[in-house]
N, C-alpha and C positions, 0 to 999 in steps of 0.2 A: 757058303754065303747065303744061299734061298731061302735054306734051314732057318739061318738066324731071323733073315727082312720077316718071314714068317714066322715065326715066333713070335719077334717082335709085336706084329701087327696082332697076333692072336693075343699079348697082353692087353696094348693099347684096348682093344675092343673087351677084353674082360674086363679092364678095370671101369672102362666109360659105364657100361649094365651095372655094375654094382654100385657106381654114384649115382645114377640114375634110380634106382632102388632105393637107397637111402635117402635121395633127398623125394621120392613120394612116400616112403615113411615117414618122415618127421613134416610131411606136408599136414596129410593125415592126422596125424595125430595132436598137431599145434589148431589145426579148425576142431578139433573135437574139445581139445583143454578150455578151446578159448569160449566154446558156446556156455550160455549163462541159463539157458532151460535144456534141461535133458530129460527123456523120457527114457523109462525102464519099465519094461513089460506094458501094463496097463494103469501105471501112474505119473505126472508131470513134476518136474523139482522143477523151481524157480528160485535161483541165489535170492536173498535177502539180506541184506547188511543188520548186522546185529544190533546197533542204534534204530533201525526202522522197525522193530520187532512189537507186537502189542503191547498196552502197558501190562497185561495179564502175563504176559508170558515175563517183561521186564523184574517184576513185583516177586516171580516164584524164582527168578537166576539170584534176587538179590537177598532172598531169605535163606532160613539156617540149611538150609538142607541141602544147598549150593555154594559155601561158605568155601573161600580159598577156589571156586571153578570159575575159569572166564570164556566166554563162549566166541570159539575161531570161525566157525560155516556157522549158517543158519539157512534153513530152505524151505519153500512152501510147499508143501506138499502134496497135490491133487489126486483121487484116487478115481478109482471108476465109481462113477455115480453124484460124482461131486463132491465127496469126503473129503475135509482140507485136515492137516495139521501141519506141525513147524517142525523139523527133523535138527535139531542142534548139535553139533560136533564141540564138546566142550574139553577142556584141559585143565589139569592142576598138577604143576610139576610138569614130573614124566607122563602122567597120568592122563591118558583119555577115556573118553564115552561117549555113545549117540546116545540122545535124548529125544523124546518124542511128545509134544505139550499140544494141546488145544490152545487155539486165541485167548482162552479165558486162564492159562498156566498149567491145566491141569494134564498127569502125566495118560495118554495116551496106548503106550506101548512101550 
C-alpha cells in the first residue's frame, strides 16, 4: 500500500514539473512571436504593413519584374551605422523570396 500512495504522489509531482515547463515554454515563446521590433546581431527589424511601404518600393512590387509576386512581411531594416532598407518576404504560388529594396525600389541585396 506505501509502495502505491508513493508512487502515486511521485507521478502527481512529475507530471505537475512538466506542465509547469510547458506552460513557461509557450510563455516564452508567444512574448517573443508577439514582439513587432526584433533585433538580430547588430541590426533592428521593424514590421511594416505592406500598404505603408514607400511609393518607390510600391512602384518596383508593381512592375514587370514582380508580375504575379504579392508581398506577405515587410520590415525595416536598421543596420549598424544607420543603414535603413525594407526586407520583403514575398510569394507567388508555392513560391517564396526575401527581397531587399532601398526607399527608392532599388534592389539592395
Amino acid at each position: 500500500m506505501k509502495k502505491l500512495v508513493v508512487s502515486a504522489l511521485a507521478l502527481t509531482l512529475i507530471s505537475f514539473a512538466s506542465v509547469q515547463a510547458q506552460t513557461t515554454e509557450k510563455s516564452e515563446s508567444h512574448a517573443t512571436h508577439q514582439a513587432t521590433t526584433q533585433k538580430e546581431g547588430k541590426e533592428e527589424k521593424v514590421a511594416v504593413k505592406p500598404e505603408d511601404l514607400p511609393e518607390g518600393i510600391k512602384k518596383t512590387i508593381k512592375g514587370e519584374e514582380f508580375t504575379g509576386w504579392t508581398v506577405k512581411k515587410a520590415y525595416l531594416v536598421t543596420e549598424e551605422g544607420n543603414k535603413q532598407y525594407y526586407e520583403l518576404q514575398v510569394a507567388k504560388g508555392k513560391e517564396s523570396a526575401r527581397v531587399k529594396l532601398d526607399k527608392d525600389g532599388n534592389n539592395v541585396g
